[in-house]
C-alpha positions, 0 to 999 in steps of 0.5 A: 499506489499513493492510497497504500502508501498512505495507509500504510503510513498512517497505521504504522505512526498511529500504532508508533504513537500508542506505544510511546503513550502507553508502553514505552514506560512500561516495564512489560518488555516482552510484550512491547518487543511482540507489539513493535514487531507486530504493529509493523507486520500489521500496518504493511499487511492491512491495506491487502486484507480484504474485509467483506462488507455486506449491503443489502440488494433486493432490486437487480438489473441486467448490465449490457454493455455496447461496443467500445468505440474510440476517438483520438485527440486532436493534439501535439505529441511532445518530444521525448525531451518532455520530463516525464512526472511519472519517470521522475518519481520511478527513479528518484525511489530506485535512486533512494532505494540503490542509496538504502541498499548500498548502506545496508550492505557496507555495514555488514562488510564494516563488521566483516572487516574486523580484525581479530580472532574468535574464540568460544566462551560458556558456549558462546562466540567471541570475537576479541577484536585487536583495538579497543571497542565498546562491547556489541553482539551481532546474530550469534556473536559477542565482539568485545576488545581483547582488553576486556579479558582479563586474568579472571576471564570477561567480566560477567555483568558484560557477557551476560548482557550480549549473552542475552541478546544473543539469546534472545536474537535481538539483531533479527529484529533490526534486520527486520526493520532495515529491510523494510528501510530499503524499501520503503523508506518514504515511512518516516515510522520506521526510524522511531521503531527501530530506536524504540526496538533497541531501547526495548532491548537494552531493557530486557538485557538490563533488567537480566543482568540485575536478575543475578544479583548484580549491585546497580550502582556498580553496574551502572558505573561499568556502562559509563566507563565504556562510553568512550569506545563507541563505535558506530555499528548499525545492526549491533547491541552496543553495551554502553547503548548511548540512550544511558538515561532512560535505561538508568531509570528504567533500572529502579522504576516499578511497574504501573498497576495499570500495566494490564489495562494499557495492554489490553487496550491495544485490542480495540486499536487494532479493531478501529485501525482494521476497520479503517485500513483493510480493503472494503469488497462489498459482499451483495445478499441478494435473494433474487438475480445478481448481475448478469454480465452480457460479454460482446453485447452491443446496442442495438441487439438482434432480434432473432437471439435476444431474450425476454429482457433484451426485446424489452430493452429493444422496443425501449431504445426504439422508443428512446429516440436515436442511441449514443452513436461514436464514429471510430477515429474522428477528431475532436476540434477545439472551438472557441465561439465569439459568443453564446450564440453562436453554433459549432462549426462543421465537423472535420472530414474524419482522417484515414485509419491507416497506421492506427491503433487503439488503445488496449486495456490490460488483459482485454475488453473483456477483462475491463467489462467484467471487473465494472461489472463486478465493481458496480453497485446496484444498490444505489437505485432504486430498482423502479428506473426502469430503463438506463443509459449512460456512455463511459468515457475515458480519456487515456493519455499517450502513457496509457494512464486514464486521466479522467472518467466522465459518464453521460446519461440521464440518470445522475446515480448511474452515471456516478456509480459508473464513474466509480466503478470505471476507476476502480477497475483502472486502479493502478492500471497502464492501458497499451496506448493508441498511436498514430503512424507509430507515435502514441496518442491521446484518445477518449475511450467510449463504452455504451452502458444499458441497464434494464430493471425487471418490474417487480413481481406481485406477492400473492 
């Protein structure tokens, strides 16, 4: 979870930057509306894009898994008066998200409060409010004070410009932004994106209103004339929009010849940001077998059902020595020696089993072997190891969260791309917890990992 919000992050304040560096000063207003828009869909979306990255794979193994077993820690519960990290940041987002929310909803009820009376004009709603107010539009009304009907009707230059915004629905955009504020308002992005919409969108009313034939000074003149009556409406296009001086000058500002060339420059960001964000699925090619998941096979195996390989695997661990071999529910005791030398003490009698469980990955076992296996990466070895055995251990805490992913065994680079593989699949997952007499407990979860490789076959 904190890699997307990292990501989605990121992307959104680079793609922020780009648009203050090259488009801001733009006079491609169109364009800069879709790119704001855009980069925001864009930089929520990329993190579940998946892209497939191909590796090569011409050496395969059989993955075997062997029977779980697990160990509960010798350790104190605390009380439920511990603070909980994990609560703390759940609620502290619920309270900010509440607080975001009721924000949201009392500015629409601050317009719905307005009295006055609605009337249509050219084919569009009027609102005249009773006491004095800047011009705005919201979705698909103009509220204007009734002072700004005069004998000769509203002053054109005023109605054209909420007219476009109206037109052009101006207020879905903000709606948009203040949505994803309610949600995701750890994104420092957002509140730059917005200000940069609605200044992108004085623009374009601006550069309208100038379109038929209205004088700039005297429109610039009215604009200063309504400063006084702002009122603070957060999803409106107010007339007398407070960012006066950047739309004074956008007003007789020319057009770079470079235009083009600074928006054909968004397509490599987008590539580099896609290449950096989208979710990486390794797609093996792979001409000879793919990895064969052996659901429920447990070391050693039978004889009588094994195949060719297994019997091979067989006559390797009788070779190799005794295997990994886990009592269920022992404790593990702390020992502090007084020097180097000195040996383990002897191992506590095991505690009974009644009122135990063990802890339960979601979906099952079977689940959380199929997604290592699909998440393990062959193509780290060589293909000529022969034989490789390494134990998984997870120690899973009383919250059901995987704390730490050690594998032993004697080969480093599988035990690493067990190691990663196994925290892969607990990416964002919660285990059902063991628990003691009804009390979760820590516990250290074991799974026995084997992996034979076939020897290579002689071309002829």
């Amino acid at each position: 979870m904190i890699l997307l919000i990292f990501k989605i992050v990121i992307c959104s304040g680079l793609l922020l930057g780009f648009y203050y560096l090259f488009l801001e000063k733009q006079r491609t207003f169109k364009f800069n509306r879709v790119f704001l828009l855009s980069s925001l869909i864009f930089a929520y979306c990329i993190p579940f894009i998946k892209l497939n990255v191909a590796t090569n794979q011409t050496k395969a193994g059989n993955l075997i898994f062997g029977n779980s077993t697990q160990e509960f820690q010798n350790q104190t519960i605390l009380s439920a008066q511990t603070l909980d990290l994990t609560q703390i940041v759940v609620w502290t987002y619920i309270l900010i998200t509440l607080f975001f929310l009721l924000k949201f909803l009392f500015s629409l009820l601050k317009l719905s409060l307005l009295k006055g009376n609605k009337i249509e004009y050219k084919g569009h709603q009027i609102f005249l409010v009773d006491h004095r107010i800047s011009p705005f539009s919201f979705l698909g009304t103009i509220y204007l004070s009734k002072n700004h009907v005069a004998e000769n009707g509203i002053d054109e230059r005023i109605f054209l410009h909420e007219k476009f915004h109206v037109d052009e629905k101006h207020s879905f955009d903000i709606l948009f932004v203040e949505i994803l504020k309610i949600f995701s308002w750890f994104n420092p992005a957002l509140f730059p994106i917005k200000k940069a919409m609605i200044t992108n969108h004085e623009f374009q009313a601006d550069e309208y209103v100038l379109e038929n034939d209205f004088d700039v000074k005297n429109y610039q003149n009215l604009i200063l004339n309504e400063i006084a009556f702002t009122q603070k409406f957060q999803f409106t296009h107010q007339f007398n929009f407070n960012n006066t001086k950047k739309r004074f000058i956008m007003m007789t500002t020319k057009n770079s010849r470079f235009s083009l060339a600074k928006k054909l420059s968004v397509l490599p960001l987008i590539a580099i940001l896609f290449l950096l964000f989208s979710r990486k699925v390794e797609a093996q090619n792979s001409k000879e077998k793919t990895l064969k998941v052996k659901q429920d096979v447990a070391i050693p195996l039978s004889i009588e059902n094994a195949t060719i390989e297994e019997k091979e695997i067989l006559k390797a661990f009788k070779n190799s020595g005794k295997a990994i071999h886990i009592k269920l529910d022992t404790i593990k005791p702390k020992f502090v020696g007084k020097n180097e030398n000195d040996g383990p003490p002897p191992p506590p009698p095991p505690p009974s089993k009644v009122g135990q469980t063990i802890a339960e990955f979601p979906g099952g076992i079977n689940k959380l072997r199929s997604s290592l296996n699909n998440n393990f990466d062959t193509s780290v070895l060589t293909g000529n190891e022969g034989l490789l055995k390494s134990s998984l251990n997870l120690t899973i805490n009383a919250e059901g969260k995987v704390i730490n992913i050690v594998a032993k065994g004697d080969n480093e680079v599988f035990n690493k791309e067990a190691e990663r593989a196994m925290k892969i699949a607990n990416e964002d997952k919660v285990w059902i917890p063991a628990t003691e007499k009804g009390i979760p407990k820590e516990t250290v979860f074991y799974i026995p990992l084997t992996m034979q490789f076939a020897a290579p076959e002689i071309k002829k």
